[in-house]
N, C-alpha and C positions, 0 to 999 in steps of 0.2 A: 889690345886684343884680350886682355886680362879683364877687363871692365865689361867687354860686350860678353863673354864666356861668362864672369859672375853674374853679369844680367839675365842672361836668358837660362842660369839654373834656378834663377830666384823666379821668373814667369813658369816654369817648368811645374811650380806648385801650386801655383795661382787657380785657382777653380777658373773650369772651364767656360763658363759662361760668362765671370766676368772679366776671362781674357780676351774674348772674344767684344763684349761693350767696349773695353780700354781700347785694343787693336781699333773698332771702329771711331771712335775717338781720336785719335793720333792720325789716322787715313783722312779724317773728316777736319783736319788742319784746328782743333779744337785744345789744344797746346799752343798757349798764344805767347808766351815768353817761358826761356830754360836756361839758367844759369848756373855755374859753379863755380866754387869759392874756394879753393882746395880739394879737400874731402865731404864738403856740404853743400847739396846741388838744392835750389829752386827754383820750382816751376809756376808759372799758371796755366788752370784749365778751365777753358769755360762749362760750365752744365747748363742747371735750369733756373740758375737765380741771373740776376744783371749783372753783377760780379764776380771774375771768374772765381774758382777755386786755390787754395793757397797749397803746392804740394811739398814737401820738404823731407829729402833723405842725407841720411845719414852714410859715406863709404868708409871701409876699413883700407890700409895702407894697399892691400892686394886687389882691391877694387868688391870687396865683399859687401854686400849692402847690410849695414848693420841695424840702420832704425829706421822708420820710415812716418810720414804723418800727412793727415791732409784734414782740413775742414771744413769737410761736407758733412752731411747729416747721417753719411750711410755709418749702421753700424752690423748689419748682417755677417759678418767676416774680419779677416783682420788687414784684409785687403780691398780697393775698391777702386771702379774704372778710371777714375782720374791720377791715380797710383799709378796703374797698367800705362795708361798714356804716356806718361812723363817720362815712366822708365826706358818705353821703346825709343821716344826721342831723342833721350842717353845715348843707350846702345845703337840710335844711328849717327849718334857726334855731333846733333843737334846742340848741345848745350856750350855756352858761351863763356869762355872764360873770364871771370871779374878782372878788372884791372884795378893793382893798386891803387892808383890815383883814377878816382871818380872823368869820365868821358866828358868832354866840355858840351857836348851836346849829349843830353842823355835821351833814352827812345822814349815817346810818349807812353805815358801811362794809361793801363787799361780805361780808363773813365777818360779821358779824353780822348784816346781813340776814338771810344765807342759815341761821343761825341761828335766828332769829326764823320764818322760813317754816317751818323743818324742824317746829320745835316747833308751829306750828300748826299743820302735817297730819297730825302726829304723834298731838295729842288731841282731831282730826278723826272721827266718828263714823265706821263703814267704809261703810254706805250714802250717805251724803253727799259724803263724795271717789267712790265711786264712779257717784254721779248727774253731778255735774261732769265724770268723765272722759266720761261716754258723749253728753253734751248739746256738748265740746266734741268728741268722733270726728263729732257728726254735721254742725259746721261745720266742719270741717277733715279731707278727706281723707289727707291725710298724714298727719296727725296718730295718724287711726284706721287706718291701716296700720303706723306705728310700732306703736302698743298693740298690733296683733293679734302683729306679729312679738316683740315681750319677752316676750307673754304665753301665746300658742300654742304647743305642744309638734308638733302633728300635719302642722301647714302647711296644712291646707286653706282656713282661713280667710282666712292669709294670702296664699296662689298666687291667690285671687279675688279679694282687694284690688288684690293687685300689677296683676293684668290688667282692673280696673275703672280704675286709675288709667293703665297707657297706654294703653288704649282712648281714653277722654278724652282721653289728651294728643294721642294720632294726630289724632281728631278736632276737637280747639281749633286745630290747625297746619297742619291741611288745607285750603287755600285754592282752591276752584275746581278741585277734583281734583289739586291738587297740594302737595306741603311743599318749600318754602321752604328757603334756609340759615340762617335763624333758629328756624324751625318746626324743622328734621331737628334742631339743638344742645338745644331748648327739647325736645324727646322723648329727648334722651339725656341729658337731667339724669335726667328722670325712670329711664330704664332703668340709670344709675349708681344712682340709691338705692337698684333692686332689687337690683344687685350686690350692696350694701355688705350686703344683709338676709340675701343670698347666702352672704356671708364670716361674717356673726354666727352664721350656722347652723353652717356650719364650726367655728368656736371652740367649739360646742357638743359639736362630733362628730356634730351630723347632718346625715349626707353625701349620702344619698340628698334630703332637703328643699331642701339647696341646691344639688343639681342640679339639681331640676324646676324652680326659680327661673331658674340659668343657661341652662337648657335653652331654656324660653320668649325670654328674653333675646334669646338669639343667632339665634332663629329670627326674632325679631322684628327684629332689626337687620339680619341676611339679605336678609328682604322692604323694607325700607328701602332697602338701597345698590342696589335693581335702579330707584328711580323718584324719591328724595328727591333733593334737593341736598345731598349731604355733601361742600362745598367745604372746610368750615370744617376736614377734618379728625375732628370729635367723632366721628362714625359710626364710625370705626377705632379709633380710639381705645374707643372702645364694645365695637366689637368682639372686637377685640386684648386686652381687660382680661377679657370672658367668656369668651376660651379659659384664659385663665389662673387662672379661678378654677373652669371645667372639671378642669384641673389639681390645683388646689389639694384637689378634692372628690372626686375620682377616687383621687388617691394614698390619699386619708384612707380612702375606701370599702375598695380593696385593702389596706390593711394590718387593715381589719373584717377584713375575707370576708364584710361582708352584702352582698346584694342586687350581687354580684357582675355575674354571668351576666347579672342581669336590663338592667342598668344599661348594658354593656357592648352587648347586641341594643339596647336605645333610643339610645344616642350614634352607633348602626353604622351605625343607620336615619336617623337625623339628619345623618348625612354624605351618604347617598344622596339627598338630597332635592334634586328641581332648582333648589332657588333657591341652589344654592351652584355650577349652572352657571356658567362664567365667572367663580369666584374660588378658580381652583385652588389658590391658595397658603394660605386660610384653612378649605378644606375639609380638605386632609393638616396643616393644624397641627391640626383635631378629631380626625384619624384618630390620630394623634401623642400627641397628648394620650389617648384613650381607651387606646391598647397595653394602656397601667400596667392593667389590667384585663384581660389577654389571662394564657389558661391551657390545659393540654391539651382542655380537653373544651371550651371556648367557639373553640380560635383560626380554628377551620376557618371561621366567621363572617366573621373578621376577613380571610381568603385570596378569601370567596367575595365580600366588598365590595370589594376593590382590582381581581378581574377584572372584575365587575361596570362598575366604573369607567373601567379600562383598555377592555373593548369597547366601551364608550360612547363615548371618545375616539377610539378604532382607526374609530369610524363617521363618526365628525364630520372627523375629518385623516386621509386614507387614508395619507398619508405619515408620520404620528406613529409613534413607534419603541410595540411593546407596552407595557412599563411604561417609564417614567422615574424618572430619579433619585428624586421624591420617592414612591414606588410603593416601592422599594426602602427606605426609610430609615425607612418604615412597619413592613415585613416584619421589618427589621433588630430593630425595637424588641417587634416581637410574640412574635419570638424571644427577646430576650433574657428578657422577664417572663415566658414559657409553658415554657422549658426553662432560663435560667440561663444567666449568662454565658462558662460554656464552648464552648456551640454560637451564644452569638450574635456571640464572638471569630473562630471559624471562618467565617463568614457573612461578619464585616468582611473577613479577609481576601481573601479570593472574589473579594471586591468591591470595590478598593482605589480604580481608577479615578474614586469617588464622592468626593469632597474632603471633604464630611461625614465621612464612612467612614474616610479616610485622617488626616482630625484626632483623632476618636475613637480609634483605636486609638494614635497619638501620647499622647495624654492617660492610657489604660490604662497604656502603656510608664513615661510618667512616674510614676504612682502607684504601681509595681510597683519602682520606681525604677533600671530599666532606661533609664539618658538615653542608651546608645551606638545601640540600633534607635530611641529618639528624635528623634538629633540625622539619624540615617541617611535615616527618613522624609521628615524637612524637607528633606534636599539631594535628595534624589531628587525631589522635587515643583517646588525650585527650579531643578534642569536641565532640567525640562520649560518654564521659562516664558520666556514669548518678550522679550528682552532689551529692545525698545522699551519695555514696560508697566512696568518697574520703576524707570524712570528721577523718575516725575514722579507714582508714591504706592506706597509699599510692600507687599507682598502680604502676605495673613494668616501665608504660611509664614515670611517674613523675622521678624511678632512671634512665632511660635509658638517660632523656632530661640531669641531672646532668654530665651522664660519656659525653653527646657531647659536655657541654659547658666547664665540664673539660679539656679532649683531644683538642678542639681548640683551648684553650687558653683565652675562652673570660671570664675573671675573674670577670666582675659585674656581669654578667648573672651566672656564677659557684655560686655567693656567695648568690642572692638573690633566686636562686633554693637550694641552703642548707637550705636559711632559711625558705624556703617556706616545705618541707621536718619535718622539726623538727616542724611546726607548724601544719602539719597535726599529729602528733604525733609517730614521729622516734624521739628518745631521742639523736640517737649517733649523731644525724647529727645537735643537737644545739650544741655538744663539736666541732662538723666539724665546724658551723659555725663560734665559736668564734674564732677558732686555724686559720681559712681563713683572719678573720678580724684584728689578734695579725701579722699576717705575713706581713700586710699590712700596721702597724701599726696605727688601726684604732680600 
């Protein structure tokens, strides 16, 4: 009793999402052997390599879990789903006592298990695996949404899964006409998978199928952050991960040239929608993200959404300036993919004022390897900044002056901007400076 009480105060910390991977993990019989040796238990789990994962903890005499380890790749946390697995497996008494003296028959080893399986599915009849696979889609929703996406080319079957399956989840989480901070994390596992189905589509090269996936996604986490509880964070995080795999599908579509035009009016549309009222900063990161798709014959779309938006703003704050910065750094970018970065050089300049704008064109200087209008930029930004603010955290321009004198090469200037750096108070950057001056031997 002692052991399952330490277990479940130690999951009790465990972030919520990935206690919720681990739990589906461990439901999902993916804990494929658990043993213990005294006070030192381990496990295997399978993930997404062929070989399962190695998990290994550490108990104290009271059953307190003292160390813990596993080796997978994940390093987000200090905990991770295959952790979570093994532990629940514990705390159900899964785990197997070692015996002294080694079992004269010991249990096959993961690799030859996985042996033994292959070759039985292997001269498996094909109607027969494939009665099993559709009898196990129809108890296991995920399951039969996995299948449809490895197996679907087209995506219709899978965009209906994906949206039967948050439906549901809206609906299991919805408590009294409202979602919860449990409910809002438990729908954004869900709209993470569609992601990840999102990104497999990508790997494929099809761009447009993992749009329509992102698409829904974001629209659906949109309508969420106006009435859930996304205390926990997940919701942004949600969010935040489908512009960037907007991103990721978008670049991939524009270097097609399929479904350009078409793709670029639906993302245009999708910005305009008012449930992206009052999140202006994630409505111009889709504006942002869509550019990459901007060309002469589509950009006029892209001019007639940003006024669009601007009078919309112009009506709500009669004091708001017409466009703002991020209005501008949209146009910046429409320019540069619809005409090339000759005219969208000339546009930075114009517009220097923009601190985006005046980085970017710093960054251009560097790659062109021009550090003297580099190093220029940065003091001109730095004599603008008002002397109190730099005393007690350094400004972007103080690192950006660092990487020009780095990249050029000019090492007194690199080493007396490190130390200038650590004495406004970045700590890393007096270990920079010392390691600058032991190389020099100085």
């Amino acid at each position: 009793m002692a052991l399952k009480g330490e277990v479940q105060r130690f999951l009790n910390d465990v972030d919520s999402k990935i206690f919720r991977r681990g739990l589906d993990y461990y439901r999902s019989g993916m804990v494929e052997r658990i043993s213990r040796d005294g006070n030192h238990v381990t496990a295997e789990v399978s993930g997404s390599e062929e070989e399962p994962y190695l998990v290994e903890v550490d108990l104290a005499e009271d059953g307190e879990i003292e160390d813990w380890a596993c080796d997978c790749p994940y390093d987000w946390g200090p905990v991770c789903k295959h952790v979570v697995a093994a532990l629940l497996a514990l705390q159900d008494g899964k785990a197997v006592e070692m015996p002294e003296e080694p079992p004269e028959d010991p249990p096959l080893d993961a690799a030859k298990r996985k042996a033994l399986l292959e070759a039985l599915v292997g001269q498996a009849e094909k109607e027969r695996l494939a009665a099993l696979v559709l009898e196990h889609c129809q108890e296991d929703k995920h399951f039969q949404s996995r299948v449809v996406s490895e197996l679907e080319d087209a995506g219709e079957l899978e965009m209906d899964s994906i949206r039967e399956l948050v439906k549901e989840s809206i609906r299991a989480n919805t408590r009294r006409g409202f979602i919860d901070e449990s409910g809002c994390d438990d729908i954004c596992a869900d709209l993470d998978d569609a992601l990840d189905k999102a990104r497999r589509r990508t790997q494929r090269g099809q761009w447009s199928q993992a749009l329509e996936i992102t698409q829904f996604v974001l629209m659906t986490g949109m309508k969420l952050a106006s009435g859930a509880d996304s205390s926990s964070g997940s919701l942004g995080w949600t969010i935040d991960a489908a512009l960037d795999t907007v991103e990721l599908a978008a670049n991939g579509l524009a270097e097609s040239g399929n479904d350009r035009t078409k793709w670029a009016t639906r993302l245009l549309k999708t910005a305009r929608n008012p449930v992206f009222d009052g999140w202006s900063e994630w409505r111009y990161a889709l504006l942002r993200r869509t550019a990459v798709l901007a060309n002469e014959q589509n950009e006029g779309e892209f001019y007639e959404t940003l006024s669009l938006l601007s009078d919309r703003r112009w009506e709500a704050f009669k004091d708001a300036p017409r466009y703002d910065n991020q209005d501008q750094i949209v146009r910046y970018y429409v320019i540069r993919y619809a005409h090339g970065q000759r005219e969208a050089r000339a546009y930075l300049e114009r517009n220097l004022a923009i601190d985006e704008f005046q980085l970017l064109l710093i960054r251009d200087y560097m790659e062109e390897g021009d550090y003297v209008s580099a190093e220029r930029l940065c003091r001109e930004r730095l004599e603008k900044e008002e002397p109190e603010k730099s005393w007690y955290r350094p400004s972007r321009w103080q690192y950006q002056l660092y990487e020009v004198y780095r990249d050029a090469g000019q090492r007194e200037k690199q080493i007396q901007q490190a130390r200038n750096l650590a004495l406004m108070g970045d700590k890393n950057f007096s270990q920079i400076t010392k390691e600058l001056l032991m190389e020099d031997e100085r």
